[in-house]
C-alpha positions in Angstrom: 0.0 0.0 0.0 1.6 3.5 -0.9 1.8 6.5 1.6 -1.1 8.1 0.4 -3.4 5.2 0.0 -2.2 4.3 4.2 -2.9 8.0 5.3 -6.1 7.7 3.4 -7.2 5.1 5.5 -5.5 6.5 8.3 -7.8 9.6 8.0 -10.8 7.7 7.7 -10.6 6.0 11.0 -9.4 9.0 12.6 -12.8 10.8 10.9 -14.9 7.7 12.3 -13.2 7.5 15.8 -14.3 11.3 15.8 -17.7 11.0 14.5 -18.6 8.1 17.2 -16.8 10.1 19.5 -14.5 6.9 20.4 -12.2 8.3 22.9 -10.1 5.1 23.7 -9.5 4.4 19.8 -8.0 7.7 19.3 -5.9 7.6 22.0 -4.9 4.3 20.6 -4.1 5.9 17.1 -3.0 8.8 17.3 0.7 8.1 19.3 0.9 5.5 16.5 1.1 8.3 13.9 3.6 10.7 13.3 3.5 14.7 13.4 3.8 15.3 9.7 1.4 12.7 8.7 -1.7 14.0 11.3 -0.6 17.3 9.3 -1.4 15.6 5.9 -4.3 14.4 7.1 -5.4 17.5 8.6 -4.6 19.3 5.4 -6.7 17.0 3.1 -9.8 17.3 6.0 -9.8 21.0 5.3 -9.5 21.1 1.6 -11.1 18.0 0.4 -14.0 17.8 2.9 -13.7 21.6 4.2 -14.3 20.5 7.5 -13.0 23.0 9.8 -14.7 21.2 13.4 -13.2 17.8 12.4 -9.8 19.5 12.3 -10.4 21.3 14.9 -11.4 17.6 16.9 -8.5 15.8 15.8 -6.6 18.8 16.8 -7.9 19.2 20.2 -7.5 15.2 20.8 -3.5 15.8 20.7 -1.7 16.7 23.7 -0.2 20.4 24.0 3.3 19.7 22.8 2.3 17.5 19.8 -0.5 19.7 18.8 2.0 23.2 18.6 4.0 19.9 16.7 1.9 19.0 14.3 0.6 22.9 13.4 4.2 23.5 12.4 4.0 21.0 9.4 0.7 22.7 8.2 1.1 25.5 5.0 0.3 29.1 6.2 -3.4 29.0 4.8 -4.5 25.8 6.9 -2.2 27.8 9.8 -4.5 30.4 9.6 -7.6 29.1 9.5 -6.7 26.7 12.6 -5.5 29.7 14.5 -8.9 31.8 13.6 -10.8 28.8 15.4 -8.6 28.6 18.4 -9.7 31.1 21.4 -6.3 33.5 22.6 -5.9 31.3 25.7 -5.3 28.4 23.4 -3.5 29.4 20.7 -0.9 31.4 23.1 -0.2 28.0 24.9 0.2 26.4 21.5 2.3 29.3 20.5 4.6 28.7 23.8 5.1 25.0 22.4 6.3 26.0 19.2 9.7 26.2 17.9 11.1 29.9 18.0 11.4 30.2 14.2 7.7 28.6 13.6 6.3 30.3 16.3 7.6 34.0 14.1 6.3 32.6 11.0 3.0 31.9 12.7 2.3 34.9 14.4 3.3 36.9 11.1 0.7 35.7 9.3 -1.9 36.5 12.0 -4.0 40.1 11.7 -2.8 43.3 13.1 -5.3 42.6 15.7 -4.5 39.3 16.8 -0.9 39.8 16.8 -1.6 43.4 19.3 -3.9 40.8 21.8 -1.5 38.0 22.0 1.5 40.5 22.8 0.3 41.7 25.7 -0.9 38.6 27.1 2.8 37.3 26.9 5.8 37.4 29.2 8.3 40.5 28.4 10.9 38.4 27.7 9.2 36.3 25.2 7.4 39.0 24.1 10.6 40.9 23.0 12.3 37.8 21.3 8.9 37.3 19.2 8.8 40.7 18.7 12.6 40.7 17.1 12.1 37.1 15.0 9.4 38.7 13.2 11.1 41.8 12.5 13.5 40.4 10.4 12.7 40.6 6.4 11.1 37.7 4.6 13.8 35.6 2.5 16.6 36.0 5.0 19.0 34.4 7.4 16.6 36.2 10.0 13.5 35.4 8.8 14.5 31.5 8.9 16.4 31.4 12.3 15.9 29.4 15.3 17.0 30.9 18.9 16.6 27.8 20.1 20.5 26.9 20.4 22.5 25.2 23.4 25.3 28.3 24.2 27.9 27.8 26.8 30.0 30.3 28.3 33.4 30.8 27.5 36.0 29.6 30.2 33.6 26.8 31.6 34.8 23.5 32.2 33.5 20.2 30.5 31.9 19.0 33.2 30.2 22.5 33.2 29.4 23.1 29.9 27.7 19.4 29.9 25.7 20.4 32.8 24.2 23.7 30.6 24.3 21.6 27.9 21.5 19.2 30.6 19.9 22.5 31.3 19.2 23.8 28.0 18.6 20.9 25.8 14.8 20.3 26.4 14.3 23.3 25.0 16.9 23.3 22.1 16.1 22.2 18.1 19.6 20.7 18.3 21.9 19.9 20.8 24.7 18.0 18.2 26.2 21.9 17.7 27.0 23.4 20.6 28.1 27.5 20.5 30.8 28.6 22.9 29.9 32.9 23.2 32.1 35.4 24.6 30.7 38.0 27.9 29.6 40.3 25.2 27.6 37.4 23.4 30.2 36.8 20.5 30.3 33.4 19.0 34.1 33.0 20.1 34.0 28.5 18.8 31.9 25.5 18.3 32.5 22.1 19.4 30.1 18.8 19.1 28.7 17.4 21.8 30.6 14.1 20.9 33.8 16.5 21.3 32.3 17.3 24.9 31.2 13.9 25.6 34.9 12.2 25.1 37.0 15.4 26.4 38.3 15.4 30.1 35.8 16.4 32.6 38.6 19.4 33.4 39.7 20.5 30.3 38.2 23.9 29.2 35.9 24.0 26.4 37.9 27.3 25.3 41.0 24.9 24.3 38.7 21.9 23.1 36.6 24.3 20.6 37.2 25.0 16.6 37.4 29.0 16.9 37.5 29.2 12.8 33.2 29.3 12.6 31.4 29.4 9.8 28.5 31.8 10.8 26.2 34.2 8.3 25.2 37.6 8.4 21.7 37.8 10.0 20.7 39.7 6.9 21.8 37.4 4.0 19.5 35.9 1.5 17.7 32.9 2.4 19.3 30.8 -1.0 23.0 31.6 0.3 22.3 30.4 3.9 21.1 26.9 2.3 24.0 26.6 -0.1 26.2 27.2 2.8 24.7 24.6 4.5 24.8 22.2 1.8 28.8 23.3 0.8 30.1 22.6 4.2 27.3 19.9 5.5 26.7 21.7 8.2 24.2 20.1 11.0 23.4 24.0 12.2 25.0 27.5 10.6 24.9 30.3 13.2 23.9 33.5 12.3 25.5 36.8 13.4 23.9 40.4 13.7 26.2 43.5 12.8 28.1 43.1 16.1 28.7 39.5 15.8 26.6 38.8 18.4 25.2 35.3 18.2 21.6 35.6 17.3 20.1 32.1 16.4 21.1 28.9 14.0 19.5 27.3 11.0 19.3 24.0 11.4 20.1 21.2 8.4 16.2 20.8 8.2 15.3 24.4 7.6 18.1 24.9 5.1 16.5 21.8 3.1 13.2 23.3 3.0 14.9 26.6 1.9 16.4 24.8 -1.3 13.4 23.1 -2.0 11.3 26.2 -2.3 14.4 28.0 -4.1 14.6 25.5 -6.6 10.6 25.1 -7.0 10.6 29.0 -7.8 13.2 28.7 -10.2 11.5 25.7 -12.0 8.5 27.9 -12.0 10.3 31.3 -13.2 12.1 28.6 -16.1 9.1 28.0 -17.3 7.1 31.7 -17.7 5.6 31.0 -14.5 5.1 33.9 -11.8 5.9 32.9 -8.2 3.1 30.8 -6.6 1.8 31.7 -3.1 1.1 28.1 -2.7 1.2 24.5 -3.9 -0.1 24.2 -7.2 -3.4 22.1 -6.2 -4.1 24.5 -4.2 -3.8 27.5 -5.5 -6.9 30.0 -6.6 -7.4 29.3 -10.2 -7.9 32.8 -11.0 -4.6 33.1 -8.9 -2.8 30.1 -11.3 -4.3 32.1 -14.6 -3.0 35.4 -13.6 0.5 33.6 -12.8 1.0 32.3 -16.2 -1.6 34.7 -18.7 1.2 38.1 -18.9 3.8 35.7 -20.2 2.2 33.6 -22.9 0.5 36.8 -23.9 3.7 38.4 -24.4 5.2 35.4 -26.3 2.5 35.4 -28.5 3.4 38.5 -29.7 7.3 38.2 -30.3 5.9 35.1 -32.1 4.9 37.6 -35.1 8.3 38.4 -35.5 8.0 34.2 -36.9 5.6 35.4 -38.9 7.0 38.6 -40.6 10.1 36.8 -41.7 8.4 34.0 -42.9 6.5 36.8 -45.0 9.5 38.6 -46.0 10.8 35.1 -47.5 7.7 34.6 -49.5 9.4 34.0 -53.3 12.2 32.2 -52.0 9.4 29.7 -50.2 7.2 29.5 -54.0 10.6 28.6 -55.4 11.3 25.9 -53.0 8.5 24.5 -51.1 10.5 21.8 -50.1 12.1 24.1 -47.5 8.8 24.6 -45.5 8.7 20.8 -44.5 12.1 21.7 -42.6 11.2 24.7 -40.9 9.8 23.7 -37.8 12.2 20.8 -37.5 15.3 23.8 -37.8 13.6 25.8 -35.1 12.7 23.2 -33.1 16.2 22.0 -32.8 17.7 25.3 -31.9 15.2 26.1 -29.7 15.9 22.8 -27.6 19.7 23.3 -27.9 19.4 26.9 -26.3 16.9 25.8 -23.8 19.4 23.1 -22.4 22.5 25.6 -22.8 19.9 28.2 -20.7 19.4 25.5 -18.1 22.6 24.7 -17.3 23.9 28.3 -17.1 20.8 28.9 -14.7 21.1 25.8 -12.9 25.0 26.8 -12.6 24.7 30.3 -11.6 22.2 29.4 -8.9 24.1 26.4 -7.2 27.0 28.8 -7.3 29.2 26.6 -9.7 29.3 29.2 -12.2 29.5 33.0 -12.3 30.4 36.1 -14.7 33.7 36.0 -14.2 33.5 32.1 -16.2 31.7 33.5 -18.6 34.6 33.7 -21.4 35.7 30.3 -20.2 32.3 28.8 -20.9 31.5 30.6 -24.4 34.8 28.8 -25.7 33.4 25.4 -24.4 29.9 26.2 -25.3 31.3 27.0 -28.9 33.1 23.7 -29.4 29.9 21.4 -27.5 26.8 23.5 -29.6 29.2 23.4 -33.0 29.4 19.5 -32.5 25.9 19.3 -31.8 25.1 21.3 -35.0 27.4 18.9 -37.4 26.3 16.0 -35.7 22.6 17.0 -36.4 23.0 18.7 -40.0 24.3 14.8 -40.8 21.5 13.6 -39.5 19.0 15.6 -41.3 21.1 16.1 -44.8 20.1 12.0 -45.8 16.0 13.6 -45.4 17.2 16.7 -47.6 18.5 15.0 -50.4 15.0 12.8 -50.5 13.0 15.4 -50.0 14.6 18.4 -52.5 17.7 16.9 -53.7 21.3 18.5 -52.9 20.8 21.6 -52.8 17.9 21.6 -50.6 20.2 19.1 -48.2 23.2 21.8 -48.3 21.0 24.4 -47.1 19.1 22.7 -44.1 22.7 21.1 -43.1 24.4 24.6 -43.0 21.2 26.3 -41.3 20.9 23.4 -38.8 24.6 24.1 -37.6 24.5 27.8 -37.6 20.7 28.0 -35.5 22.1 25.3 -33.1 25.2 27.1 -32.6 23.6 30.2 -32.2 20.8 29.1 -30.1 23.2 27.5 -27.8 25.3 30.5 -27.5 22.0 32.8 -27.1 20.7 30.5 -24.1 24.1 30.4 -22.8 24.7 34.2 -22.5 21.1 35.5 -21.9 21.1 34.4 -18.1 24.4 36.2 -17.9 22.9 39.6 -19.2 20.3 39.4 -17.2 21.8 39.1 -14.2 24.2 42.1 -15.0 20.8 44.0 -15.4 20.4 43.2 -11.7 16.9 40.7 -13.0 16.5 36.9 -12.1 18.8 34.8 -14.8 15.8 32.7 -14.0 13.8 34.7 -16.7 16.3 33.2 -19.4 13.5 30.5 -19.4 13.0 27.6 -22.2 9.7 29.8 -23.4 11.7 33.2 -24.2 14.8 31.5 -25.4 12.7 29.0 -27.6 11.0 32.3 -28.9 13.4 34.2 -29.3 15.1 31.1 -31.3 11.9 30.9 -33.6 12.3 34.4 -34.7 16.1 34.0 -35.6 15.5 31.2 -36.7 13.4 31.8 -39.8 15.6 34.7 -40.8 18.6 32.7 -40.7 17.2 29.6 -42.6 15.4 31.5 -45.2 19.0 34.3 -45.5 21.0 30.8 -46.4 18.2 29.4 -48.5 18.3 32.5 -51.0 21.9 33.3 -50.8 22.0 29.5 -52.1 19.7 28.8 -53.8 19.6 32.1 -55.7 23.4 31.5 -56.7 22.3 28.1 -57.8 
């Protein structure tokens, strides 16, 4: 049975056990199940069946800790309408539960109102650090943070810093990555907790401790956090603020869901896509229209450009009809070409293995790969040319196939490049504008070597 058939059947007892109001069988499921799978099912109850006391049930039927647990795996939308049904007293508690860095992404998307109430009803201290997690801009180190470290003192002792290390884990998202701070609050080192575990019970953390960190600015851009992370295999990377004060970690979980959304926008952006508030079966449909409508609308037009040169062309087409039959398959080919070259340039410049200053490196390569692509597929094609308008035909769709690969290749290559010297996206270099921008090049370059040909001939 797959996942989704189980947590289908899963959800159905759970909405039965509820119905009959069977205490003692939920009790029996729901330790059975975990956090982010009662969030599935949660998330299918209020979109499928749209039924918000259900939820709110199998909600309620959780302990405190696993309920603020479970809320955390839910998207914004279901977040907010769970939140809307919960009275202040509960949702606070729930709110006390959560992770620091949920618990700021929760409360943001709460109304004015709401956010004012719950404030006051808080204690100053936690009041202040929700008040500063939220502050931070959306897409940053800040925004994604957790304050929920394990920090020991500098000058402590092993034995010591294992008994904070006691002291603070219960409330800690990791304790693997411990951060040794100065009086001031400076990250001064880091050491593991297997580092802490095996050292003397004497020595000093200070001389255990790697003092060469990698740490982040608080302010820098969510996508650069998660590639550090990924570069280094971090478990947790702290984050700084401008006086290197240690301000919070992201953990190796956060920094995955980071690249995960990163890479989903760029798929979208790659494709003519605007950025989706949500997954894309749920989404408005007016919403997915208006995402994808400016786009095609514009593509449609630079698509005349086709049009006009294939109108332009019009005697050297009566003369040879044969060359029609080989137009969209020219086209076609350099469009793929530059899409793939565009792809890998993109793919490149966002992982961080490529950048402007390779850009004369990679047109030389890019020259000899799309020219060997061009011959390899003008021999392919030239047998079809000779059958279908004899030689000359052939030498014309051979020479036009290399040059509109070569220089569909080269286009897709560089475009991502300009753009992002404009200070845009390279992102927007996506497979629909370099394919139409191929299209229109395309035509004049076939047709321009047809008549110079042709005419000659």
């Amino acid at each position: 049975m797959s996942l989704n058939e189980t947590l289908q059947v899963q959800k159905e007892a759970l909405v039965a056990a509820l119905a009959d109001e069977a205490r003692e069988r939920l009790d029996e499921m729901l330790p059975e199940l975990r956090s982010a799978d009662i969030a599935e099912i949660l998330e299918e109850i209020l979109e499928e069946d749209d039924d918000l006391p259900v939820a709110m049930g199998l909600l309620d039927s959780l302990p405190l800790e696993r309920r603020a647990n479970v809320l955390g795996y839910l998207p914004g939308e279901e977040q907010v309408e769970i939140s809307t049904a919960m009275s202040d007293e509960t949702l606070l508690a729930v709110l006390e539960e959560m992770g620091s860095d949920e618990r700021a992404d929760l409360f943001n998307l709460l109304d004015e109102d709401r956010r004012e109430l719950l404030l006051r009803r808080m204690a100053r201290q936690e009041r202040e650090e929700l008040k500063r997690l939220s502050s931070y801009e959306e897409g940053t180190a800040g925004a994604i943070m957790t304050t929920d470290y394990v920090a020991i003192p500098g000058g402590m002792t092993v034995s010591q810093a294992m008994m904070r290390v006691r002291q603070t884990a219960p409330d800690a998202e990791t304790v693997y990555q411990l951060y040794v701070i100065d009086p001031d609050g400076r990250l001064a080192g880091t050491l593991s907790l297997r580092q802490l575990m095996v050292a003397r019970p004497g020595a000093r953390v200070d001389d255990i401790m790697i003092r060469d960190v990698i740490s982040i600015p608080v302010d820098e851009l969510q996508e650069e956090v998660a590639r550090v992370v990924a570069r280094y295999d971090l478990l947790a990377l702290p984050v700084l603020d401008a006086d290197e004060r240690l301000v919070g970690i992201v953990t190796h979980d956060d920094a995955m869901d980071v690249a995960e959304e990163e890479a989903t926008e760029d798929f979208h952006k790659g494709m003519s896509i605007g950025q989706l508030e949500d997954g894309v079966s749920r989404v408005p449909l007016w919403s997915l229209y208006r995402k994808r409508v400016t786009w095609l609308v514009l593509l449609v037009f630079a698509n005349l450009f086709s049009g006009a040169g294939i109108a332009y062309f019009e005697d050297t087409i009566a003369a040879q009809v044969a060359l029609v039959f080989f137009l969209p398959l020219l086209i076609g080919s350099g469009g793929n070409a530059g899409a793939q070259a565009a792809t890998l340039m993109v793919r490149g410049m966002a992982t961080g293995d490529v950048g402007v200053k390779d850009w004369s490196t990679l047109l030389g390569r890019e020259l000899l790969v799309a020219g060997s692509l061009g011959l390899t597929m003008a021999l392919a094609v030239a047998p079809i040319g000779v059958m279908r308008g004899g030689e000359a035909v052939a030498m014309v769709v051979a020479m036009s196939m290399v040059t509109i690969v070569l220089f569909g290749s080269l286009l897709g290559m560089c475009l991502p490049f300009v753009l992002n010297r404009l200070g845009w996206d390279p992102a927007t270099a996506s497979a629909p504008l370099v394919t139409t921008l191929i299209d229109a090049s395309g035509v004049v370059i076939y047709f321009s070597i047809a008549t110079a040909i042709l005419t000659g001939l």
